[in-house]
C-alpha positions as CSV (number, residue, x, y, z in Angstrom):
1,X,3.0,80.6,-19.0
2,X,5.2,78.6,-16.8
3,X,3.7,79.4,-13.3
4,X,0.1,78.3,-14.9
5,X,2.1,75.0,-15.8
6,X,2.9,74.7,-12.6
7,X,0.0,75.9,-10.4
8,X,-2.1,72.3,-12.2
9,X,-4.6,71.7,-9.2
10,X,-5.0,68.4,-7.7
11,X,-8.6,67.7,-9.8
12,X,-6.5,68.5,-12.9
13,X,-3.9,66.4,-11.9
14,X,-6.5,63.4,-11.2
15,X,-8.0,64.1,-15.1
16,X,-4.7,63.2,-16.5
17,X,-4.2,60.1,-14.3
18,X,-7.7,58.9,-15.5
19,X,-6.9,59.1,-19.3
20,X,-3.7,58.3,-18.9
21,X,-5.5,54.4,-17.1
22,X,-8.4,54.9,-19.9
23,X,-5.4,54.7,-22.7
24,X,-3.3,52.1,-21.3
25,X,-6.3,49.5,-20.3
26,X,-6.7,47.2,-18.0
27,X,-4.1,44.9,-18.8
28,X,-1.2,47.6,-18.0
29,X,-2.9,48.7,-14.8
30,X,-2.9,45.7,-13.8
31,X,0.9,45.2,-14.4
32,X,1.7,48.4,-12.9
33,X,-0.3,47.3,-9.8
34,X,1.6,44.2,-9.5
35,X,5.0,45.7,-9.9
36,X,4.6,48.4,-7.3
37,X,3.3,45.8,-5.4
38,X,6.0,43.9,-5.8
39,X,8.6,46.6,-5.2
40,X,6.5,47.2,-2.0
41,X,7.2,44.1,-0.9
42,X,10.9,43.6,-1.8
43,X,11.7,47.1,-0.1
44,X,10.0,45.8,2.9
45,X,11.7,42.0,2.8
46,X,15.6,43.6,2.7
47,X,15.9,44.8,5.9
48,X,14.0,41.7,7.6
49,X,16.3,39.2,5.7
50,X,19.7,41.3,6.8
51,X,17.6,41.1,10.7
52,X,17.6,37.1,9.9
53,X,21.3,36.8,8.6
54,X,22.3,38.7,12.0
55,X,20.8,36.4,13.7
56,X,21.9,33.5,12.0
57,X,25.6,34.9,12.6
58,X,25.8,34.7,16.1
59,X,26.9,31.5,18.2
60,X,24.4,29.7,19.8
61,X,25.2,29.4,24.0
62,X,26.9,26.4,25.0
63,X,24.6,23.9,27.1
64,X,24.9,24.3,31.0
65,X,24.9,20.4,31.3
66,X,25.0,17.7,29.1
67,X,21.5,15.7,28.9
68,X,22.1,11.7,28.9
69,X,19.4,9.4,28.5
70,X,18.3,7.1,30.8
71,X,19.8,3.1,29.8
72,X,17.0,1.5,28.8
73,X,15.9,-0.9,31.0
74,X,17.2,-4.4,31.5
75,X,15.6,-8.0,30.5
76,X,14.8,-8.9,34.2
77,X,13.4,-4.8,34.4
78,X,11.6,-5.5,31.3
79,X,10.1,-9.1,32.9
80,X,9.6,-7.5,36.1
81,X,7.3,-4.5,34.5
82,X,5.3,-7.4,32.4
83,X,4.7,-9.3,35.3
84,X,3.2,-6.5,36.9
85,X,1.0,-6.1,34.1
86,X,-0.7,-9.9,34.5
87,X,-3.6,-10.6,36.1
88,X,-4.1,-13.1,38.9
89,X,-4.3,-16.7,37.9
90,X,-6.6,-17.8,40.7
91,X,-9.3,-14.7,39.8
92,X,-9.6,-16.6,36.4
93,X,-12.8,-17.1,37.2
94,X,-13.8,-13.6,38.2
95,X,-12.3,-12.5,34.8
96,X,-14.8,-14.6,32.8
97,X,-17.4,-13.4,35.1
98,X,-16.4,-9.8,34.3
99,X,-16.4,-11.1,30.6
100,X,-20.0,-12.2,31.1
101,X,-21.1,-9.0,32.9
102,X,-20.0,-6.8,30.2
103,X,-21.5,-8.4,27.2
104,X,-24.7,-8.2,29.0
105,X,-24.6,-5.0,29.5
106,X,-24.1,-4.6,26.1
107,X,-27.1,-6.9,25.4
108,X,-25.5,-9.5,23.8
109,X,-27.0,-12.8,24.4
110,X,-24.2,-15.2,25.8
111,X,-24.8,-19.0,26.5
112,X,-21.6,-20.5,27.3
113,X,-17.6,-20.4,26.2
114,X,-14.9,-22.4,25.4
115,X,-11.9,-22.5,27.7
116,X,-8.3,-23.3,27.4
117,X,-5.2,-22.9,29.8
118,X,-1.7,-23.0,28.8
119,X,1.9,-22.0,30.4
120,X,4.3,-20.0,28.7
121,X,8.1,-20.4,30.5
122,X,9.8,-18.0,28.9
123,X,7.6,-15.1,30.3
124,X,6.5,-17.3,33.2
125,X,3.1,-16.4,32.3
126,X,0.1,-18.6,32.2
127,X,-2.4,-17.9,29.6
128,X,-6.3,-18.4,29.4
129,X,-8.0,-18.7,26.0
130,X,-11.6,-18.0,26.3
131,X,-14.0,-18.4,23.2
132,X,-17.3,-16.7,23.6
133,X,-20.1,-17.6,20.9
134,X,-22.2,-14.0,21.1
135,X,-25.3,-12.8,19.0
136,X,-26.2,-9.4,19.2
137,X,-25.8,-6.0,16.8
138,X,-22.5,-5.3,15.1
139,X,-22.0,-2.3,17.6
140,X,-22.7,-3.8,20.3
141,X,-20.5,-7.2,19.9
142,X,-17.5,-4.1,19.3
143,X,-18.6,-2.5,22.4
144,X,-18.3,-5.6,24.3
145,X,-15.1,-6.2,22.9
146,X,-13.1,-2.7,23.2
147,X,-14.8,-2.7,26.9
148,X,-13.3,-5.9,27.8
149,X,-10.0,-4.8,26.7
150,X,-10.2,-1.6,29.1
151,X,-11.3,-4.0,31.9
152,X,-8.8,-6.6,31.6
153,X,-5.8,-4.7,30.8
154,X,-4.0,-8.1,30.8
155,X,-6.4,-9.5,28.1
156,X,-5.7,-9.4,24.1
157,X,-8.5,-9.9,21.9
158,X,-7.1,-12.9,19.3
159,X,-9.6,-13.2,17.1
160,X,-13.2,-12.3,16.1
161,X,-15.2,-13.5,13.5
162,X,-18.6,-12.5,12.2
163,X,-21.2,-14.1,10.7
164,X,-25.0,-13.0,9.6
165,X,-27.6,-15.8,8.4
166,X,-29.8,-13.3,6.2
167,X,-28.4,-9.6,4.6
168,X,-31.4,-8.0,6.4
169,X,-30.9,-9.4,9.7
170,X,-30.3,-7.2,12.3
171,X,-28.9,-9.2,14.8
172,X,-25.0,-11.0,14.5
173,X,-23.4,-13.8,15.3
174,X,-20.2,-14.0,16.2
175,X,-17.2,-15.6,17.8
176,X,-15.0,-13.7,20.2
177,X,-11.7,-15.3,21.5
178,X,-9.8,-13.4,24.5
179,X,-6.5,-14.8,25.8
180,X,-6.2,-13.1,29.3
181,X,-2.3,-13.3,30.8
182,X,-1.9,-14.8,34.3
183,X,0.8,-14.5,36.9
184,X,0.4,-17.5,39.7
185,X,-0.2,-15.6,43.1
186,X,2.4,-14.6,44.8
187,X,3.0,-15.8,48.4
């Protein structure tokens, strides 16, 4: 009776599982899932963490050489690189030019500006406030704008204000002021 206990044959064997799931339900096989699962995954997370701690336990190599930052640069450095930065004063006119070029080609209709010089002696700089009444679309007036700014490198955009007589009207009005930075020329 024992060696037929023993010979149970693997469809046998697959019976009992199958009742044995059928009697516990779903629940349980789902825990027993989980926790073989789980001991799956600590057995297999030992031996990488002991790996980790190894590593962790050695010295890190000394640096070869010792890496020292650059001194940032000086005032009169920091004046020079800003003066390279300005435009010319005596293109000035060129610049609004360049200014009038691009918001046509954006098709913005442009009449005339407003103009303004000033000197700055701390930065030795002169500056040019320009004030350009424009009408066009919404993009287009931003277009004009951003492309000025990649144009004129030396140029900041101060203000812009917009303004739109009826909800439905297509076109805008606005006013643009530019200040573009000038360096006298050099001799």
């Amino acid at each position: 009776m024992k060696a037929q206990q023993m010979q149970l044959s693997v469809p046998a064997l697959l019976l009992r599982a199958r009742l044995a799931v059928a009697r516990a339900g779903p629940g349980a096989c789902a825990a027993a899932v989980l926790c073989v699962a789980g001991a799956a995954a600590w057995a297999w997370l030992i031996p990488q963490r002991a790996e980790q701690r190894q590593e962790l336990a050695r010295p890190l190599p000394l640096p070869s050489a010792l890496v020292v930052a650059a001194p940032p640069p000086s005032a009169n450095e920091n004046l020079a690189l800003f003066q390279e930065t300005l435009g010319e004063k005596r293109y000035a006119e060129q610049h609004v030019k360049v200014l009038f070029g691009l918001a046509a080609k954006a098709g913005l209709s442009l009449n005339q500006g407003e103009y303004k010089f000033g000197y700055d002696k701390a930065s030795r700089a002169t500056s040019y406030q320009i004030t350009l009444p424009v009408k066009g679309s919404y993009q287009a007036i931003w277009q004009f704008a951003l492309a000025a700014l990649r144009e004129l490198p030396f140029a900041a955009l101060d203000d812009i204000g917009f303004r739109r007589e009826n909800i439905g009207d297509a076109q805008v009005e606005a006013r643009v002021r530019f200040t573009l930075y000038l360096k006298d020329a050099q001799p």
